[in-house]
N, C-alpha and C positions, 0 to 999 in steps of 0.2 A: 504494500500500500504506500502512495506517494501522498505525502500529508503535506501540506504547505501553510504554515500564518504570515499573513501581512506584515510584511515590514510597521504599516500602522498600527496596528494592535499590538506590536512588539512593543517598538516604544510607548505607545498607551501603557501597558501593563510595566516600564518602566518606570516613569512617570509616578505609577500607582503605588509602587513600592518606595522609590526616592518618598515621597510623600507620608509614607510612614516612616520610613525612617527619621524624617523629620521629625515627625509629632513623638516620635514614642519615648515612652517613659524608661522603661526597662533597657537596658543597653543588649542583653541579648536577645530584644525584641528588634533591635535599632541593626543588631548586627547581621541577624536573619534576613532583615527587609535589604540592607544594602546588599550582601550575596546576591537576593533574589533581581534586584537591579538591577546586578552586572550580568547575570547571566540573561537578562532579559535584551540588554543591551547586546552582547555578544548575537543573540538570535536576530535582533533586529540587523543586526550587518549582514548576516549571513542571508536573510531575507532581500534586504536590498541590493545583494548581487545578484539573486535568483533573476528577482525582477528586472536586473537591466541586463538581462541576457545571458548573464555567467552560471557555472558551475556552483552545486555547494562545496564546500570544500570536504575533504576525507578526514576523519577521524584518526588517528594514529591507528588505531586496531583496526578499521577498515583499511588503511592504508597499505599495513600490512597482511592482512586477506588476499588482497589484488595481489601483492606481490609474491605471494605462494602459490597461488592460483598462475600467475604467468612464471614461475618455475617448473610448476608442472605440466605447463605448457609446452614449455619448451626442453623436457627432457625426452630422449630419445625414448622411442617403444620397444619393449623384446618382442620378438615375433618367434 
């Protein structure tokens, strides 16, 4: 399944967390909401390259999937 979020609802949902972090009381209330920012913030970029034509990028363990996958590609077959 190819799941895609809006770059706008990315950063919305950044927005929404900076926002508590803000107001919050609790510091590991304040420290959860900024995590959840940056990672909100990371998907919004990665979104806005989808939309302007590019690739997502690979995950390191995807990365290396593909690159086992074309080692076994390209080793010779017994016959």
């Amino acid at each position: 399944m190819n799941f895609h979020i809006s770059a706008q609802t990315c950063r919305a949902r950044e927005a929404h967390h900076r926002q508590i972090a803000v107001e919050a009381v609790l510091p590991n209330v304040r420290k959860v909401a900024v995590v959840a920012a940056e990672a909100w913030a990371r998907q919004a970029e990665e979104a806005e390259a989808i939309e302007a034509g590019g690739k997502p990028p690979l995950t390191p363990d995807d990365a290396a999937m593909v690159a086992e996958f074309q080692r076994e590609d390209n080793r010779p077959t017994a016959r």
